[in-house]
N, C-alpha and C positions, 0 to 999 in steps of 0.2 A: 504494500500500500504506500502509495507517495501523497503525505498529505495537503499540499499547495503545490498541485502541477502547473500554477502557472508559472513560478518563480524557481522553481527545482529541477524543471525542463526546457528553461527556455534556452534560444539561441546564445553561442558566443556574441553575438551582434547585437541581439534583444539585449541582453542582459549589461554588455557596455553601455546602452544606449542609456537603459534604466540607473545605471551607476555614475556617468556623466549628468546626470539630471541630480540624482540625491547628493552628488559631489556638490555641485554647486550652488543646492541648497543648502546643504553643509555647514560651509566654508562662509557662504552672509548667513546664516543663523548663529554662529562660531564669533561671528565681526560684530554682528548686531548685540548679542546679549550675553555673552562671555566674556568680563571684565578682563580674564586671563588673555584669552587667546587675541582679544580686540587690542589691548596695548601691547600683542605679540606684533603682528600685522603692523599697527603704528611704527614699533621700533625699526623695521625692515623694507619699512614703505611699499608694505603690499597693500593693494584693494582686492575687496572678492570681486570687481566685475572683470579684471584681471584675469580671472581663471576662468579660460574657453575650454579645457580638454583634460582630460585623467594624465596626460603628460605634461599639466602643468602643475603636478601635486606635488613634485618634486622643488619646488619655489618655495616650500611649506616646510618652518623647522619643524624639525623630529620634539613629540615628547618624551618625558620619559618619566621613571617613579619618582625621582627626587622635586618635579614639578606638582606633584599632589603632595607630597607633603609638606613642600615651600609654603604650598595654600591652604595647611591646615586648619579648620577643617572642612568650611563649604567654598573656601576660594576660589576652586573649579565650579561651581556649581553654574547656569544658565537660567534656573527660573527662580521665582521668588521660594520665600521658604514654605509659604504655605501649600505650593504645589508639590513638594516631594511627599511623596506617600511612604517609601520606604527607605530605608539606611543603611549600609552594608560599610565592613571596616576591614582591613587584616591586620592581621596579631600586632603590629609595631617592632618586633623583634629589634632592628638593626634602627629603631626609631621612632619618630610620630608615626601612627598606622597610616593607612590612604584610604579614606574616604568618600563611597561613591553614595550617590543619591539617586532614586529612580523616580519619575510621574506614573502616575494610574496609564499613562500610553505608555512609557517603557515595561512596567510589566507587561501590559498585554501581549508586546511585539515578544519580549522574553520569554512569554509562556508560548507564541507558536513557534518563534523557532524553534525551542526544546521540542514541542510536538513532534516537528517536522523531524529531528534526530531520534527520538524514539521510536517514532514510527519508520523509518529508514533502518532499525534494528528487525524488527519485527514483531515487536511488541504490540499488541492493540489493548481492547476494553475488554479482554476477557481474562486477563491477567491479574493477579496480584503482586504489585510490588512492593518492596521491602527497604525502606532508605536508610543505609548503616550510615548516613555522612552525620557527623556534628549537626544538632542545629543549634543556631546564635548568629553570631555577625559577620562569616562567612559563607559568603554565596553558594554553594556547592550545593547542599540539602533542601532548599526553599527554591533553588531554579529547579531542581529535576522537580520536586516537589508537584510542583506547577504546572508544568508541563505533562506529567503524568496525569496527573485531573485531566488537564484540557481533553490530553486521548481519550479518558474516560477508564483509566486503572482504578483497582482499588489499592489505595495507599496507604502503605503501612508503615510512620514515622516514628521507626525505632530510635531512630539516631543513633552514635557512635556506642561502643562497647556495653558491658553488662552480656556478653559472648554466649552463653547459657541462657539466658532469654531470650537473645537473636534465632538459636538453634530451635529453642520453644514454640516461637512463635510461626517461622517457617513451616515447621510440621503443622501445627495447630491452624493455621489459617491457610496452609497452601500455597506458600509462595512462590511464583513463578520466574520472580526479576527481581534481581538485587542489585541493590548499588549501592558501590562504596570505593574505598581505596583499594587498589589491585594487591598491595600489600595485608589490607585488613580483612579484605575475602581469603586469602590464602592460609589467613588463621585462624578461620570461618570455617576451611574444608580440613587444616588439622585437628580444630574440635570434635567436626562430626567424626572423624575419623576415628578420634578415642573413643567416642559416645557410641562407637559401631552403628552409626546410622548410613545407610545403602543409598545411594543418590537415583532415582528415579523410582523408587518405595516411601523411605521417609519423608525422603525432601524433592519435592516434584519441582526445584529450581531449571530455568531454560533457556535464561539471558542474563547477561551480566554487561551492568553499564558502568563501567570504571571510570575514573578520571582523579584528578587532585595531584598524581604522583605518574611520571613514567615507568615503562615495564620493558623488560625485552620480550622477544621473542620465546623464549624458552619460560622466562615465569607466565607468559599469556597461553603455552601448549598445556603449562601445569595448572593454571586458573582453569582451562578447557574440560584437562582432563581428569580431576579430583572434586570438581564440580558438576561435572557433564551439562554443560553451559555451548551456546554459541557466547565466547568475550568480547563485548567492541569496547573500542574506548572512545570518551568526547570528553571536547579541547574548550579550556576556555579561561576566561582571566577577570578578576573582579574592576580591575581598570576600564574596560571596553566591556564588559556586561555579567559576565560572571561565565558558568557554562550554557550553553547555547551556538558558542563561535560555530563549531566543528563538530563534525564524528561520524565512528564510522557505519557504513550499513551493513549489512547481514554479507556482504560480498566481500567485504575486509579487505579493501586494497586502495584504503587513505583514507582519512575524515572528511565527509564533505562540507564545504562552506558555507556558511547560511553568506554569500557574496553579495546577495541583492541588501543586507545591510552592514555588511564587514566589508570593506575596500584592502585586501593581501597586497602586500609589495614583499619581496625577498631583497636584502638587503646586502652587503659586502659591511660586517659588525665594525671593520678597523677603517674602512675608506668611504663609509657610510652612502657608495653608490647602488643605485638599483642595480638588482642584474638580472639576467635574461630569462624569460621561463623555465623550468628546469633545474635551475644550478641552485644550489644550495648553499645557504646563507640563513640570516637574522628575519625574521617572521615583523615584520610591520603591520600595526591595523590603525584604520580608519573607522569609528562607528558612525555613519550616517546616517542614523533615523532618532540617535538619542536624544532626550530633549534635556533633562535634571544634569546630564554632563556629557558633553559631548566630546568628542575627544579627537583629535586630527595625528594621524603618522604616530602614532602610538609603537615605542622600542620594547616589543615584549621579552627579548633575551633568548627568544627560543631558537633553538637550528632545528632548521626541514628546509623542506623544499618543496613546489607546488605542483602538481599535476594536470595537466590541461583535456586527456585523452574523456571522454566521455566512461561513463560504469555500465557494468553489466547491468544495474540494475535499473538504467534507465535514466537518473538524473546525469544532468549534461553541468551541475555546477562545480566549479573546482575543488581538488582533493589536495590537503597536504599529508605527507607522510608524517610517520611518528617522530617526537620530538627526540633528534640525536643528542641532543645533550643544550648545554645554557651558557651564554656568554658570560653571564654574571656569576653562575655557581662552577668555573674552572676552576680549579687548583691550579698552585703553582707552587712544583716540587722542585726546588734548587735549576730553573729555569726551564721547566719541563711543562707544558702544559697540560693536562691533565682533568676530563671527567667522570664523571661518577660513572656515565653510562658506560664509557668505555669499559670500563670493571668489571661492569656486571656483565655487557657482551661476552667477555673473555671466560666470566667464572659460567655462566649460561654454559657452555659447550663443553663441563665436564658433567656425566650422569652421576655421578659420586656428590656431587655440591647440592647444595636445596636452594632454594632461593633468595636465601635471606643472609644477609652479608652486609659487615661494619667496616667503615674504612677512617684510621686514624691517624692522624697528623701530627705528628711534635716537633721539637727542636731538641737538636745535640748540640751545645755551643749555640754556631753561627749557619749548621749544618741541619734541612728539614729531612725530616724521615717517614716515613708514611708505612705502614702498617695493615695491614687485609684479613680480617677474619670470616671466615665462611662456614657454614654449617655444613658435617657430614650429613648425608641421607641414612647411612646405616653407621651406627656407635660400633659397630664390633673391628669396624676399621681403624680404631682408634688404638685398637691389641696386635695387629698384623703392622706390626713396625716399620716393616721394609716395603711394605704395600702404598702404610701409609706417606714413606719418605718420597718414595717415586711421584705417589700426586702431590705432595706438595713440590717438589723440584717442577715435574710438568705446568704446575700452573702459574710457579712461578717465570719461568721460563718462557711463556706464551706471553704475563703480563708484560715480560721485560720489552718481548717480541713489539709487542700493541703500542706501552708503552713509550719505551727509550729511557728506563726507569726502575732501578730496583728498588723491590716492595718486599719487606719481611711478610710470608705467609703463615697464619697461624690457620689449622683446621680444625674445629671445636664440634662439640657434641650437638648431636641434633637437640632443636627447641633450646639451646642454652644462651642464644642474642635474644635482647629484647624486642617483645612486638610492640607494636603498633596500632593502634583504633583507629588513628585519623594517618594524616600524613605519614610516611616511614620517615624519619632521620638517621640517614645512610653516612652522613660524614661528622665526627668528631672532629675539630681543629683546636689541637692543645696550642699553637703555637703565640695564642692571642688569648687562650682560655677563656674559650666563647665554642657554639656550636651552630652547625650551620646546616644549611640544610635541611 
C-alpha cells in the first residue's frame, strides 16, 4: 500500500517542479518571519526574490546545531508563541539542548509523513504496535506514535525498558510491530530467549521499525533472525522534524525521502561543496513546509549517499543509504580517523562476536589508546585458550586492516556489557572524562 500516490510516485520532473515552488516559498517565509535567518540574508545581502532555481540554494549558508542553541530557546522559532502546540528538546549533553517547536500544521504534515513510512513497511490497521522509545522530550516515541494512529494501529505506548513487561505485554495483546532502538530490540529477543518464548507462538511480532541509533548489517540479519521480523529502519532528526525524514520499505534497498518536504543535498563535510548524485558525502536538509521552525541547509553530520534509480516497490522518491558513520562522532586516535561504524562492520563479520561491543579511549602520557570489547556468543570459548587467542589476533588484525590503527582486543562473556533501553553508548572517551556517544 502507498499511502499518498501523488507525492511518493511522482515524476523526477513533477517533483522538482513541486520543490522549486516550496523552495521559494521557503526561503520568503524564512526572510519574512524568522528573526534568525532574516538578519542571516541581511548580513550576506541576499533577497529571497533572488532565488529562481534549486541551484541557487547553494547562495544559502549552511546551518548547523550550535545555531539553535546560540538561540536558546525559541530564537529559531517563526511564529508567535501562542501558535506552537508542541515542544520537543535533546538531552543538552555537550550543552544548552536544541529546541524545536511544532504548529497544529507541522504535526499534521508529521503524522502523514510517518504514515507514509509505515505504511511503505507494510504495516497497516490490523496491526498492533508496540512503542519501546522513551516518551518525554524526544521526538522519536510521539512521531511514530502518530503516525501509527493516522494508519489506524493499535498503539501500544510502553515506552523504554521495565523489559519483563514489554515481553508481557507482547504476548498478552499481540503485538505485531515494535519499535525501538535496534540495540534495545536485540535485548528484547535475549529476554524472550531466556523466558523460552518461541517467536511466531508466543510473540506473533512481524515488523520492526528501528531508528534512534545505526546498525550494521549483521546486527539487522540478527534483529531478523531472533525476532522473525521483516527490520527497516527510519531516518530522522529533531532539528528538521524528528522521525519522518526517511525509511525504508519492505524492499530494503535505502530509506525513502519524504523529498516533497525535505530538500537532500550531499555535501563534501571539509570543502562544504555539493557533489554529484551518487557520491557520498555529508547529508544536508532543507525542511520546506515547517512553519514553528523552519530550517534552510541544515548540517546533519551524517555520511550516505543518495539514490536516484526508482524501487521495486513502486515509489519513484529518492532513497538514501544507511548512515556510514558521522562527521561529528569521529575519533581521532593519534591522527587516525576513526568510526564507530567502522568497528562494528569489522566485528559484524566474525560468527563468534554478538552484537554488542564497547569501545574505549584513554591516554598514556601524550599517547591515545583505544581499546574494543566484544561479546562472545558462546562462554565456553573463553576455556579453549588457543581458540580463543586466534580470534582475538584475527580481529584484531582485520581492525588494524580497516583501521590503520592498533586496538587492544579484549573478548568478554556473553550479556556481561551493558545494555541499553534507549540509545546504545558504544564509545567511552576517558581522555576528557566525558562520554560520548
Amino acid at each position: 500500500m502507498i499511502w499518498d500516490p501523488k507525492h511518493e510516485t511522482m515524476s523526477r520532473q513533477e517533483m522538482r517542479q513541486l520543490q522549486t515552488q516550496r523552495m521559494i516559498h521557503a526561503i520568503q517565509y524564512c526572510y519574512d518571519h524568522s528573526p534568525f535567518y532574516h538578519k542571516r540574508f541581511q548580513e550576506i545581502g541576499l533577497r529571497p526574490e533572488q532565488f529562481k532555481s534549486l541551484d541557487d540554494l547553494k547562495r544559502i549558508p549552511f546551518t548547523v546545531k550550535a545555531d539553535l542553541r546560540d538561540n536558546y530557546p525559541f530564537g529559531m522559532f517563526a511564529v508567535p508563541q501562542k501558535r506552537v502546540v508542541r515542544i520537543h528538546a535533546s538531552s543538552g549533553t555537550t550543552g544548552k539542548p536544541t529546541v524545536v517547536g511544532y504548529t497544529q500544521n507541522d504535526l499534521e504534515m508529521w503524522k502523514d509523513v510517518m504514515a507514509r513510512l509505515i505504511c511503505a513497511t507494510g504495516v497497516t490497521d490490523d496491526d498492533v504496535a508496540q512503542v519501546a522509545f522513551g516518551y518525554g522530550m524526544f521526538t522519536g516515541a510521539l512521531g511514530l506514535h502518530n503516525g501509527l494512529e493516522k494508519v489506524g494501529c493499535a498503539v501500544v505506548p510502553a515506552s523504554a525498558g521495565n523489559t519483563q513487561r514489554q515481553l508481557m505485554m507482547m504476548q498478552d495483546f499481540g503485538t505485531t510491530v515494535l519499535i525501538a532502538t535496534p540495540s534495545y530490540a536485540l535485548y528484547l529477543a535475549e529476554a524472550a530467549e531466556e523466558a523460552g518464548l518461541v517467536m511466531g507462538k508466543d510473540l506473533k511480532l512481524r515488523v520492526g521499525l528501528f531508528g534512534g541509533e545505526g546498525h550494521s548489517d549483521r546486527m539487522h540479519q540478527d534483529l531478523e533472525r531472533r525476532l522473525g521480523i521483516l527490520a527497516t529502519e527510519n531516518y530522522g532528526l529533531s532539528e528538521v522534524l524528528g522521525p519522518g525524514v526517511a525509511g525504508d520499505c519492505y524492499c530494503q534497498c535505502g530509506m525513502h525521502i519524504n523529498e516533497d518536504h525535505f530538500y537532500p543535498e550531499i555535501i563534501d563535510p571539509d570543502t562544504e561543496e555539493v557533489l554529484p548524485m551518487g557520491e557520498e558525502g555529508e547529508l544536508v536538509l532543507t525542511a520546506m513546509t515547517k512553519e514553528a521552525l523552519p530550517i534552510l541547509r541544515y548540517r546533519t553530520k551524517d555520511i550516505t549517499r543518495l539514490i536516484e534509480e526508482p524501487c521495486k516497490c513502486g515509489r519513484t522518491t529518492l532513497r538514501m543509504e544507511k548512515i556510514h558513520g558521522r562527521a561529528d562522532d569521529m575519533l581521532i586516535i593519534r591522527g587516525v580517523n576513526v568510526f564507530p561504524t567502522q568497528i562494528e562492520e569489522v566485528l559484524s563479520k566474525f560468527p563468534a562476536l554478538g552484537a554488542n561491543y564497547e569501545i574505549i579511549v584513554s591516554r598514556d602520557g601524550y599517547l591515545d589508546k583505544m581499546e574494543i570489547k566484544a561479546e562472545l556468543v558462546d562462554a565456553s570459548l573463553l576455556e579453549r585458550f588457543a581458540e580463543l587467542e586466534g580470534l582475538t589476533r584475527s580481529v584484531h588484525d582485520q581492525l588494524k586492516a580497516a583501521l590503520l590503527l592498533d586496538a587492544k582486543i579484549r573478548l568478554v562473556q556473553p550479556q556481561s556489557l551493558k545494555r541499553f533501553e534507549g540509545k546504545a553508548k558504544r564509545v567511552t572517551d576517558l581522555r576528557n572524562e566525558k562520554y560520548l556517544i
